[in-house]
N, C-alpha and C positions, 0 to 999 in steps of 0.2 A: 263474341269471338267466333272464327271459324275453327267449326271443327275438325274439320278434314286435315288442318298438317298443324295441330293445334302444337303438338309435343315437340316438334321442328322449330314453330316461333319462339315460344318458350324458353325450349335449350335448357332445361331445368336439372341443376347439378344437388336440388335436395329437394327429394320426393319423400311426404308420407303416408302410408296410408293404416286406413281404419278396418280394422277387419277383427274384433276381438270374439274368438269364438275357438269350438275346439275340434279336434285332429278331422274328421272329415270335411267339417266343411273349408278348412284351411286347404286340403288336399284338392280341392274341386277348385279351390283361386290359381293353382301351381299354375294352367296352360297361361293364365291371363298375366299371373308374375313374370312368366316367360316371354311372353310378349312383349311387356313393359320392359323388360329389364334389355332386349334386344333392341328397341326402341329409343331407348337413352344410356347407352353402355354405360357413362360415362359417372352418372349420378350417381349418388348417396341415398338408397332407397331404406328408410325406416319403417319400421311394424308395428302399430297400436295392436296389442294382443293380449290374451291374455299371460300369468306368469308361466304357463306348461309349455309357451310357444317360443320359450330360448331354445328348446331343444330343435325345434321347426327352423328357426333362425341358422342354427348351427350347421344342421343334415342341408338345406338349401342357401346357404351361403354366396350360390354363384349369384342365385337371383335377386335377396335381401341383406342389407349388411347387418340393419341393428334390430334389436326388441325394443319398445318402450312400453312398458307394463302401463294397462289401462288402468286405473284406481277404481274406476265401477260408478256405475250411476243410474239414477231409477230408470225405468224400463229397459234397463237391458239383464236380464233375470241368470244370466250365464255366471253373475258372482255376486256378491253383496252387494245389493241396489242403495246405491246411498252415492249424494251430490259432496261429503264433505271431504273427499280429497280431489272434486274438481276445480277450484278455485287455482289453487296451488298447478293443480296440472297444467292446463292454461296459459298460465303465467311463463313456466317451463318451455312451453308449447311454444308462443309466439318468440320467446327470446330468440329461440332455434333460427326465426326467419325461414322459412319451407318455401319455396317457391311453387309447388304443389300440393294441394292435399287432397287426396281418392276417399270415398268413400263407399268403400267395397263389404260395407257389414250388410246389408240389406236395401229395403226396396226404398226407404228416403225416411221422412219425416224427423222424428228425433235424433237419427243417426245423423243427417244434414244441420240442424241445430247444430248439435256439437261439431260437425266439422269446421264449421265458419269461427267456433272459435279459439281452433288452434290457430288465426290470422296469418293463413299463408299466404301468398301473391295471388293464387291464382287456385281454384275449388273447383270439382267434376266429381259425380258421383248419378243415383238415382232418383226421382221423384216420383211418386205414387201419383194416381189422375188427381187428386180433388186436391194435390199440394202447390201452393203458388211457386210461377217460374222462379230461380235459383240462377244469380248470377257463373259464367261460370258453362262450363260441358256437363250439362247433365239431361240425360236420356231415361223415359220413361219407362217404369219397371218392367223388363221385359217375361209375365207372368207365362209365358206359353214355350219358355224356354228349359232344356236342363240348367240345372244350377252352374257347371261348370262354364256352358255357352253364354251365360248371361253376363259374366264378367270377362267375358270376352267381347262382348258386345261396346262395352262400355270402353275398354282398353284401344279397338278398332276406335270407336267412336273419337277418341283421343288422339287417332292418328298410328297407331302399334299396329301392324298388319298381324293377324293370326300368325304366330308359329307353328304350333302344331298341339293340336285339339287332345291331346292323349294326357291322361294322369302320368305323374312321371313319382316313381322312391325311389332315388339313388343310397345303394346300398354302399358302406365302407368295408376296410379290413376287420374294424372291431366286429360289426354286423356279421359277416362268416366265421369269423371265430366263435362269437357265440351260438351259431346257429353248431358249428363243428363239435361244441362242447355240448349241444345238447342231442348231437347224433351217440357221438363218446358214450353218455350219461345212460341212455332212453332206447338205443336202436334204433333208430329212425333209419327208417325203407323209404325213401323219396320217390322210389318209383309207384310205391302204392301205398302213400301217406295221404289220408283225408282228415281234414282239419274241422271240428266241428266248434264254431264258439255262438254260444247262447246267450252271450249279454246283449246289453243293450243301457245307455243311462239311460232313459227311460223304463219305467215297468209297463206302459204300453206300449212299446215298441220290441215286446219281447213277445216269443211263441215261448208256446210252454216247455217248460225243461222237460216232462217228461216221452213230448213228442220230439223233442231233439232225440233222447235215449234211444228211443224207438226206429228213428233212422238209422243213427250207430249203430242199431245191433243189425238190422238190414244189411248194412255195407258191410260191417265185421265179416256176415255168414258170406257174403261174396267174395270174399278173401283181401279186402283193404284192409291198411292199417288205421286204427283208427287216434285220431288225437284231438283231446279235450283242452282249449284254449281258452285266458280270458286272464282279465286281471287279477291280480293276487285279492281287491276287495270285491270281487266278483266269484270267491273259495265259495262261501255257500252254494252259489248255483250252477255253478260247475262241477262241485261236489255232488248234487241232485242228479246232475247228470250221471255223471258215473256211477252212483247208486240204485238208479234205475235202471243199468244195461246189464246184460246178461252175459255179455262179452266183456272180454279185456280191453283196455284201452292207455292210450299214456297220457296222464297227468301232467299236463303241461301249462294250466295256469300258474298264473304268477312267476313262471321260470324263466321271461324276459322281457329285456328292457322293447320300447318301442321298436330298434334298428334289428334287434333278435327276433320279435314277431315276423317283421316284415320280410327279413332273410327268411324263416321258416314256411311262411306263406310263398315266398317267390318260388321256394323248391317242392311246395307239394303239387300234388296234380288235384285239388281241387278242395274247395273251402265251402262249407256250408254254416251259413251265420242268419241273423237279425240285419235289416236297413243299418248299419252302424259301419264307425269309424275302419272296422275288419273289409268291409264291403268294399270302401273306398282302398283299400291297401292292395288287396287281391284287384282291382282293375289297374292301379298302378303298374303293381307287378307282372300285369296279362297272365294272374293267374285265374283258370277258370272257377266259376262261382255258383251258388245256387242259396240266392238271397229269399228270406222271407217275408214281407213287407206287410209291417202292422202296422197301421194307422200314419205314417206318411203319405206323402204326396209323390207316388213313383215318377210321373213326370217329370219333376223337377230332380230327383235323386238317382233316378235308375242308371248303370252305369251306361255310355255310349255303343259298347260294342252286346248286341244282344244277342249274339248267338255263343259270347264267352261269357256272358253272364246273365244268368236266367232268374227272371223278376216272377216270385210268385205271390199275387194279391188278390185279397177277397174288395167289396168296395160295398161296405151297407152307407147307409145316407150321411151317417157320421162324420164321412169320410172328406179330407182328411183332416186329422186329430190335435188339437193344441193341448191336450189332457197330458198330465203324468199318469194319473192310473183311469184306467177307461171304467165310466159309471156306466157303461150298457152291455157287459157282461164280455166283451172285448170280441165281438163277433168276426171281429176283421181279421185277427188272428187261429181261433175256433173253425173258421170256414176253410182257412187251409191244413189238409189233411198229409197225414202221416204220407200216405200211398203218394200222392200230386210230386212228395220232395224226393221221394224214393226217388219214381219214375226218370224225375229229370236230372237227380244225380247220376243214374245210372247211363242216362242219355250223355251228359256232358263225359264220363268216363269212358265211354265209349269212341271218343270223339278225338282222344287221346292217343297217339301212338307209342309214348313214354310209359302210358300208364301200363302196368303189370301185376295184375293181383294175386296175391298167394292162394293157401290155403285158407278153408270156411274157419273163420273165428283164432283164427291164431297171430296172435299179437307181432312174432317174430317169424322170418320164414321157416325156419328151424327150430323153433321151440314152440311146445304147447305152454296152453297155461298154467298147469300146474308147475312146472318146469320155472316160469316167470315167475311164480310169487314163491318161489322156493329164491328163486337168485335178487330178488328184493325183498325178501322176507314181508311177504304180505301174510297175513293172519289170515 
């Protein structure tokens, strides 16, 4: 096949593709969905994903129309690794008739297997070097790329001229409502709200909660507001956090849904997080960032614009890391120092003309703290 006006010949009125994975790296296919989906206005584009990614389906709607829940199969470790509801899938699969099937999970091999047998017309995805040619538009993994260029590489390669290179979260009305309700709730000062979330699925791809603290109380005393984010099963180490700062701060794990993060992030002036799915929201939303990269691969993760978002990593030889918890004492995280985050928060707040910082340590412009755990009866 030629691949230069492959998607032209084609003419393909039902596209699927394979992508099952979660919320960041979903975020990083958005430019390439956009491509594609400019590319073939016309088509039926479906999403092998996993089940969290109806919500994805939903919020991006213009670019994907449907979900189709992946059932899981061994090596792909994102959910219960088991072949026994792929038979059935399959079967599902080919009845569809797909005239295309992408395969945008990764660099090739098993991922390519399975694509061939949803029997669509026509297959295009990646191949690693030592994999045999693959009938079909498939382009060798491009390892020296960001993640998000790389499938766009492959989308071009299809014949989709780049749109336009930028993470994109489109926010709704429900989205500022919640975020309104949790101005209501919390006080939030947007103009000098710093967001601080310390998860990460990974436990190596976390910095320690107690040097997140330690920044917080830093920014606190400079007069930001400061806010503790993360998911409600993420209470323990957000908890940690708060319990190790010396400052007030608002408790804002667990108090929203994905599209209420995202609103929340888009309105502060600046997010200090983990390589995580937080990371990718804040380059969506061009809010400024100050990421701390433990045992990834920044090349391929770091967001595109680096003067809005500043990648801080250490790199011992380990590096980078397929471990959930790091057996060498997690040096890649330990090398990055409290003072390195400061610095460059304070660099990016500066940078700010929005930004406005109050008073040292006071949660609200007008209120101190005792003042605050008096009007939410904190103990």
């Amino acid at each position: 096949m030629n691949a230069a006006p492959f998607l032209a010949t084609l003419a393909p009125r039902r596209i699927v593709i394979f992508r099952a994975l979660q919320l960041g790296d979903m975020l990083c296919a958005v430019p390439a969905l956009r491509a594609l989906r400019q590319a073939a206005p016309q088509a039926h584009i479906a999403l092998i994903g996993l089940p969290w990614a109806q919500a994805f389906v939903e919020r991006y709607a213009d670019l994907v129309d449907e979900l189709i829940v992946f059932p899981g199969a061994v090596g792909f470790p994102e959910q219960r690794e088991s072949n026994d509801g792929l038979p059935a899938f399959f079967a599902r699969m080919r009845s569809r008739r797909f005239e295309l099937a992408i395969q945008l999970h990764g660099s090739g091999g098993i991922a390519n297997d399975l694509l061939f047998e949803l029997g669509a017309r026509a297959n295009a995805g990646f191949v690693q070097p030592d994999e045999p040619a693959r009938p079909g538009v498939f382009i060798g993994w491009p390892a020296g790329l960001p993640e998000s260029e790389r499938y766009l590489a492959l989308v071009n390669a299809l014949g989709a001229p780049v749109v336009d290179r930028q993470l994109w979260f489109p926010l709704g009305t429900r989205d500022e409502d919640e975020y309104a309700a949790l101005v209501a709730e919390h006080g939030i000062e947007a103009q000098r709200l710093v967001l601080i979330h310390p998860g990460a699925q990974l436990p190596s791809r976390r910095w320690p909660a107690g040097r997140f603290a330690d920044v917080a109380d830093h920014l606190a005393a400079d007069g930001w507001q400061i806010g503790i984010t993360g998911t409600a099963a993420e209470a323990p180490l957000t908890g940690a956090v708060l319990g190790a700062m010396t400052a007030p701060a608002l408790p804002l794990a667990g108090a929203t849904s994905l599209g209420g993060l995202a609103a929340l992030v888009a309105h502060a002036r600046l997010v200090v997080c983990n390589d995580t799915g937080v990371s990718h929201i804040a380059a969506a939303t061009a809010t400024a960032s100050v990421v701390i990269a433990s045992g990834s691969d920044t090349r391929r993760w770091a967001p595109l614009d680096h003067a809005r978002h500043r990648v801080l990593a250490d790199y011992p030889p380990c590096r980078p890391c397929m471990f959930r918890d790091c057996p060498y004492g997690h040096p890649c995280a330990l090398n990055v120092s409290v003072e390195q985050v400061v610095q460059s928060a304070r660099a990016q707040l500066a940078h700010d003309s929005g930004a406005h910082p109050g008073a040292p340590n006071a949660l609200h412009a007008c209120e101190d703290r005792e003042t605050f755990e008096e009007r939410h009866h904190v103990a």
